[in-house]
N, C-alpha and C positions, 0 to 999 in steps of 0.2 A: 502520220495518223490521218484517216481517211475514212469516212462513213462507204458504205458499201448496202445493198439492196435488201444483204440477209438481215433477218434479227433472231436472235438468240435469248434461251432463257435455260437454266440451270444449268448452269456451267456449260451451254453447249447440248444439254442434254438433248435439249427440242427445239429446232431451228424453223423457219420457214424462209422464203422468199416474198418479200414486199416490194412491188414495182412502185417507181418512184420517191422510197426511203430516201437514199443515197443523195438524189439532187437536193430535198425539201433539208436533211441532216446538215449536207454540205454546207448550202446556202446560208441556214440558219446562225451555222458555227461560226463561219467567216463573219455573219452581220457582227456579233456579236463580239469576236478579237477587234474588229474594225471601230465598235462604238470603244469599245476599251480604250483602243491607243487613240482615237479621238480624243477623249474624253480627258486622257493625259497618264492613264497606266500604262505605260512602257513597260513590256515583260521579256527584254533582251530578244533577245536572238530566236530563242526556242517561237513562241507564239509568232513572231514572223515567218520562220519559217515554216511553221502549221497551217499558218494563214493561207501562205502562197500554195502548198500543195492541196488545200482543200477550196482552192476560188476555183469555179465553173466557166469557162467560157460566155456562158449566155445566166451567170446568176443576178439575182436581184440584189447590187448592192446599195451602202444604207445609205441615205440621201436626207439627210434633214434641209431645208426650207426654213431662212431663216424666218419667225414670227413675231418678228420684232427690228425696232432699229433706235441706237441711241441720239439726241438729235442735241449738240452742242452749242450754246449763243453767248457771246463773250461782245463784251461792251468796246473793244476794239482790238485791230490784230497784234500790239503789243502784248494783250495775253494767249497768241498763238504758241507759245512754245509749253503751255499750261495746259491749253486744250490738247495739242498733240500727244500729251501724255496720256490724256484721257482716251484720245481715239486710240492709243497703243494698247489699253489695257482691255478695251472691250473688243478690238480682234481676238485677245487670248482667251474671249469668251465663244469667239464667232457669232458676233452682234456687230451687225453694221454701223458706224458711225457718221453721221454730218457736220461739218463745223461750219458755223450762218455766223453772221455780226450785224449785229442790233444793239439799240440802245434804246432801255423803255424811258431815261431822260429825256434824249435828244431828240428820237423818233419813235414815241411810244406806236401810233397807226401802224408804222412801220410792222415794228414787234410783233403785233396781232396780228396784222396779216399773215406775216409769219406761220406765227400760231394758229391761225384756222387753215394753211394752205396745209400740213401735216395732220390736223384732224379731219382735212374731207377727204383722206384716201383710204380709208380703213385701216391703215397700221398701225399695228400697237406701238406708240412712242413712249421714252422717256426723256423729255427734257434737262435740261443739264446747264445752269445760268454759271457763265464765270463773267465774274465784274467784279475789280478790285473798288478800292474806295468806299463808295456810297453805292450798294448793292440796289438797285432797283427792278434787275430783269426775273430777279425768283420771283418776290414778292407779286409783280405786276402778273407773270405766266400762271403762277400759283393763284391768282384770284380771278383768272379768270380761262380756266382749263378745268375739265379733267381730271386732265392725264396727270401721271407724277412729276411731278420737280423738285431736282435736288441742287441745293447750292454749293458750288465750289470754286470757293475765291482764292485767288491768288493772291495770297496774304502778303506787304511788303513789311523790311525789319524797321522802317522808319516808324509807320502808323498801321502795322496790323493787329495791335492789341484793340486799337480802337475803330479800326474800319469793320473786323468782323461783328459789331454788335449791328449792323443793319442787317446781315445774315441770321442772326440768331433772334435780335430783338423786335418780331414783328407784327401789326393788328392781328384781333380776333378772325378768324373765316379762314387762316392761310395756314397751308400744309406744306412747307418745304424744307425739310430736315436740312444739316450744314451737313459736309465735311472737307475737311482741307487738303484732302488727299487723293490725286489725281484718281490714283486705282481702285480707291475707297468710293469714289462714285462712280465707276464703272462697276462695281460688285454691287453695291444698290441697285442698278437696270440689270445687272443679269439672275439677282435673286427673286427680280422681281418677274422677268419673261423665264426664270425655271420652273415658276409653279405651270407652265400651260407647255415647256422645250423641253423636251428629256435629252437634249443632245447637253443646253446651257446645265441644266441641273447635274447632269453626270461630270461637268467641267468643275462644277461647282464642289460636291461631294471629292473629287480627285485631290481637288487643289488641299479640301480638308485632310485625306487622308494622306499627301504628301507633305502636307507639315506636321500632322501627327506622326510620321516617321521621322521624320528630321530631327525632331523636339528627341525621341527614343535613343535617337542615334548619339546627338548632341549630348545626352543624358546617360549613356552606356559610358562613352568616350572620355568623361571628366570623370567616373567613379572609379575607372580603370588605370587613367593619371596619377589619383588620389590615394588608391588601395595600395 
């Protein structure tokens, strides 16, 4: 399948020649299969192959730029393999990640430095505190930013029933939602740079409709067991 110069209307009835159709159709079709399988719609074989026979030599293809970057601060590198998960989850958003180490106990200055060297370049951040124990890097980012911060501590089985309540239980002025879930706060920064990225939002939207399939699938598959 291949866009071509003519266009047609009634069956063919009345045709004309439009100069430059063909490359602007092409062009357009291709961006479009290309944001798809971005985005995480995988349409086998067929649409790759459609892809490749309708890419132009010289087309404009689609280039998103990311506009945003998640920026990770973990109270020391003991909870590096907690944050790793987090920078893993927000590639499969196509959101840049940084992982910094600070401590707003030990080196609060520190900290804030930190934190204003990310607010004077103009990039949209989201911050992202992981500190087990005695949480203090949300609290301290979040009172004095901004930008969003989310808390995600790397809970241990000895004392995380009772470490996360410095995550949860915190003064009046401070906006740092919890969650415990490395991925779960990478979907917080990429729901929050979808409203302004149509690349992140389309990732977003995929991922929902690929568990809405799965759930169907899952769902078909045990009634057919059971019948």
């Amino acid at each position: 399948m291949q866009s071509k110069d003519q266009i047609t209307a009634g069956n063919a009835a009345r045709k004309d020649r439009m100069e430059g159709k063909a490359a602007i159709s092409n062009t357009t079709t291709s961006c479009v299969f290309q944001l798809l399988q971005e985005a995480g719609l995988y349409c086998r074989g067929r649409i790759n192959a459609c892809m490749l026979h309708m890419l132009l030599p010289n087309s404009l293809l689609l280039k998103t730029k990311s506009q945003g970057r998640v920026v990770v601060l973990m109270g020391s590198t003991s909870d590096l393999g907690h944050c790793e998960k987090i920078k893993k989850a927000c590639a499969t958003f196509g959101i840049p990640c940084e992982l910094r180490v600070t401590s707003a106990h030990k080196g609060p200055d520190e900290t804030l430095r930190i934190k204003a060297e990310y607010e004077g370049d103009g990039i949209p951040t989201v911050f992202v505190a992981v500190a087990g124990r005695s949480n203090g890097l949300g609290p301290v980012m979040s009172g004095n930013t901004a930008y969003p911060v989310v808390n995600c501590p790397p809970l241990s089985s000895d004392w995380g029933a009772q470490d996360v309540w410095s995550s949860l239980r915190l003064p009046s002025g401070l906006g740092c939602p919890t969650t415990l879930s490395p991925e779960g706060a990478a979907q917080f920064a990429a729901q929050i740079f979808g409203l302004n990225n149509h690349l992140v939002w389309a990732k977003l939207r995929s991922n929902m409709l690929n568990t809405w399939i799965s759930l169907k699938q899952a769902d078909k598959k045990l009634r057919e067991c059971t019948l």
